[in-house]
Backbone bond lengths (Angstrom), bond angles and torsions (degrees), N, CA, C in turn:
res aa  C-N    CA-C-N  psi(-1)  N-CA   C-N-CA  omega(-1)  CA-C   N-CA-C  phi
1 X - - - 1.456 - - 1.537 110.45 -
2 X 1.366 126.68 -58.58 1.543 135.74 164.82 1.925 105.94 -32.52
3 X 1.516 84.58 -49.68 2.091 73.35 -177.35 1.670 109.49 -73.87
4 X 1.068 109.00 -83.03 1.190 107.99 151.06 1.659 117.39 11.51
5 X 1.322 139.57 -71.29 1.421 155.02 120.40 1.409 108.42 8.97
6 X 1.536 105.29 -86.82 1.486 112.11 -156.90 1.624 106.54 -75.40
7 X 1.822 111.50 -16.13 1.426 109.16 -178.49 1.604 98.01 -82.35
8 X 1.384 144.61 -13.20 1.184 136.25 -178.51 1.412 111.56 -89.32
9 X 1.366 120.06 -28.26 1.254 118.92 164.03 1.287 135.64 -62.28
10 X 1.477 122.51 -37.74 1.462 149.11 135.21 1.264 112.11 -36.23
11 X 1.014 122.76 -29.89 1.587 127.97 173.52 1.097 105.25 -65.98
12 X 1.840 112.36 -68.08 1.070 129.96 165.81 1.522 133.68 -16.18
13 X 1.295 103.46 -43.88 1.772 133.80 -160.76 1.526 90.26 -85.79
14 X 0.966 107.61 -76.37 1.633 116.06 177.32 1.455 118.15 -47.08
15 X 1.401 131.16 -40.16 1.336 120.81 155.98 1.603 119.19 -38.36
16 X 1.671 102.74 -61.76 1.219 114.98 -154.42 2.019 109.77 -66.28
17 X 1.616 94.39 -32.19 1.329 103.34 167.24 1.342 124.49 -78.29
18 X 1.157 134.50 -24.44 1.597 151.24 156.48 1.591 104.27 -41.03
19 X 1.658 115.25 -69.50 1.325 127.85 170.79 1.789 113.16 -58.57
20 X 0.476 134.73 2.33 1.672 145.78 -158.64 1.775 96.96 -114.89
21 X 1.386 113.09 -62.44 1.371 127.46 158.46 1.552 113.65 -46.27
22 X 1.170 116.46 -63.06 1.639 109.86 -172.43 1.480 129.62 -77.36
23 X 1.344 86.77 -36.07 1.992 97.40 177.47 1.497 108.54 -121.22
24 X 1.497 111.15 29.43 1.527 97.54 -178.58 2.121 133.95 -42.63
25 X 1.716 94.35 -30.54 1.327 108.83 -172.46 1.836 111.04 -75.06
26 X 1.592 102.03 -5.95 1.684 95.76 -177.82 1.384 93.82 -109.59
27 X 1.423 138.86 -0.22 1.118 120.65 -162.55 1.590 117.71 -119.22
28 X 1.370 141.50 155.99 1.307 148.63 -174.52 1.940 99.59 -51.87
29 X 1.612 95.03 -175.44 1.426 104.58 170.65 1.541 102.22 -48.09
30 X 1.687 92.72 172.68 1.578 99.13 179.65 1.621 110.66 -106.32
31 X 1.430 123.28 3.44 1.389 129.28 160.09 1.562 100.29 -74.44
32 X 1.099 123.69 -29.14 1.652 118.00 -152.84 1.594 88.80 -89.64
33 X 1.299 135.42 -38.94 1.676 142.72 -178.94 1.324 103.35 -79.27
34 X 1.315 127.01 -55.85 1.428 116.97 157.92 1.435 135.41 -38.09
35 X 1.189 110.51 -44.25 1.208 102.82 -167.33 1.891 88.93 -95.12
36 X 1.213 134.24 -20.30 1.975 130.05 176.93 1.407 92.57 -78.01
37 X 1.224 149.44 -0.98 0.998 135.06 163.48 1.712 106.39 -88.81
38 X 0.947 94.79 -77.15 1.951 88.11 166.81 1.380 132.56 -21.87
39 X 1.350 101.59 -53.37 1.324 111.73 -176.50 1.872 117.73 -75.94
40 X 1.216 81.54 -36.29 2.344 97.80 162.92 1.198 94.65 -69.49
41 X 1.189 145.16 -66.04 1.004 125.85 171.43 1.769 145.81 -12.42
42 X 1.788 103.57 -79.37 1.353 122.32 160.21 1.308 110.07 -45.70
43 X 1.387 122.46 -59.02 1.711 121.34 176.87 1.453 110.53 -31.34
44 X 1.888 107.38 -69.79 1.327 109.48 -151.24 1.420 100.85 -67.47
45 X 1.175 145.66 -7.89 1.516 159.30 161.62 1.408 102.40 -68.24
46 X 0.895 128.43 -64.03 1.342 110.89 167.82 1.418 153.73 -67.32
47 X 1.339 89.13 -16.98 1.419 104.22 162.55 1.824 125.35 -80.72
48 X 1.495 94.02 -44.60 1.145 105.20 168.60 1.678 117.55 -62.03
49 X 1.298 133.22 -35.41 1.254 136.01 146.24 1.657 139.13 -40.98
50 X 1.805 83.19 -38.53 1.666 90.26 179.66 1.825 91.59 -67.49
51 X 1.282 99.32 -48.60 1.723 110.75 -167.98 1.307 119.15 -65.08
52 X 0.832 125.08 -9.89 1.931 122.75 166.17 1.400 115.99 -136.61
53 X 1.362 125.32 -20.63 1.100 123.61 158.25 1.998 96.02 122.77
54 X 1.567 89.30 -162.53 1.932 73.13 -176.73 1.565 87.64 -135.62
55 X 1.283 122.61 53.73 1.526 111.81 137.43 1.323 133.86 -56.95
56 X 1.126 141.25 -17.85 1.467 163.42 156.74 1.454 129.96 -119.22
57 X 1.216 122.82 144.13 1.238 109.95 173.38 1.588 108.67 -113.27
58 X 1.438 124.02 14.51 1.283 108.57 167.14 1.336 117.17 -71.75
59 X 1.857 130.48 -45.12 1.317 144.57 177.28 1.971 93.09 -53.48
60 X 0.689 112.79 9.64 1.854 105.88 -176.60 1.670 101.48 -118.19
61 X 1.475 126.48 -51.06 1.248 143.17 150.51 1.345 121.20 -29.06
62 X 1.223 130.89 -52.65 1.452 159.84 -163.06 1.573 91.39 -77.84
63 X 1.269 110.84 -82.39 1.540 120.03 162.50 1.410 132.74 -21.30
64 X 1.205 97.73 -61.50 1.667 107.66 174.39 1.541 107.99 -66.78
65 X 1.479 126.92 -37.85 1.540 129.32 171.19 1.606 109.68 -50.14
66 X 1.631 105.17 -55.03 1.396 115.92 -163.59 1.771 98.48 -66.92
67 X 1.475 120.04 -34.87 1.536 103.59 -165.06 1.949 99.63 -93.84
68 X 1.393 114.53 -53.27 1.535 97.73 144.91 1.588 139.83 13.36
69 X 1.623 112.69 -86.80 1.419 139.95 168.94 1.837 96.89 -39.52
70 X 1.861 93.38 -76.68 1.660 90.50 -172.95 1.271 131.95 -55.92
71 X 1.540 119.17 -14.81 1.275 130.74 -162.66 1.910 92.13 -83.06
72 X 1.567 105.23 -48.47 1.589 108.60 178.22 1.205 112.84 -61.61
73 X 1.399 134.52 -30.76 1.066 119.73 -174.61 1.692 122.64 -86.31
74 X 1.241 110.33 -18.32 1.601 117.84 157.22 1.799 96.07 -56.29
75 X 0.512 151.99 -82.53 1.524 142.47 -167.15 1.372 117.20 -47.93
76 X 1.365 143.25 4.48 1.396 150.70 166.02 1.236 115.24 -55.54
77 X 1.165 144.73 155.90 1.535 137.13 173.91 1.433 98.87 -116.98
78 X 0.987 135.09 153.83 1.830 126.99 143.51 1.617 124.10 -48.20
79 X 1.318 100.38 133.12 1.205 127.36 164.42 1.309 119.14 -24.85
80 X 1.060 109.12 -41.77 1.966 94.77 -160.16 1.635 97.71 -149.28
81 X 1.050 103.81 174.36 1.548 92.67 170.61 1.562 117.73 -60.70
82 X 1.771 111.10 173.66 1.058 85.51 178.40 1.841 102.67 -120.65
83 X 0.994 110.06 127.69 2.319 103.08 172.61 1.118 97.68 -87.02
84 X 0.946 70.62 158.02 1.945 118.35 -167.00 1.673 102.76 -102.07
85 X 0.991 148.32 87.91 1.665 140.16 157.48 1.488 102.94 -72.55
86 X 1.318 105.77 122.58 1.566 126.93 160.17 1.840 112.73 -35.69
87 X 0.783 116.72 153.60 1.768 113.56 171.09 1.635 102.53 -94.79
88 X 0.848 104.57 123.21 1.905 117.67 172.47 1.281 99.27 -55.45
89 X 1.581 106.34 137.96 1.647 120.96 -148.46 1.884 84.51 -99.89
């Protein structure tokens, strides 16, 4: 369970640094992505654990990637500015 743990967090790390690399210019500090990657991480491991149990630790891995990803991508900003069009009167 402990490895399991520290390998989802590392997961975690590496997401958050992966994303940090590619979209650095849309995204917040890099403690604040670092550490929502980690923390999506541990979650999706745990949930996914509470939820199937811990015969395996790939279904826990998988999990922690999948909640990870989504957790980083709530923190994205838009691309470009954004306009405003008036509403037709």
């Amino acid at each position: 369970m402990i490895l399991e743990a520290l390998g989802s967090a590392v997961l975690g790390l590496l997401l958050g640094w992966a994303a940090l690399q590619r979209l650095s210019h849309r995204l917040p500090s890099r403690l604040l992505v670092l550490s929502t990657g980690v923390a999506g991480a541990l979650f999706g491991d745990f949930v996914t654990h509470s939820a199937l149990g811990g015969d395996s630790a790939l279904p826990g891995v998988l999990g922690a990637a999948v909640v990870s990803a989504a957790s980083l991508s709530l923190l994205l900003r838009p691309a470009g500015r954004l306009r405003r069009r008036s509403a037709p009167a």
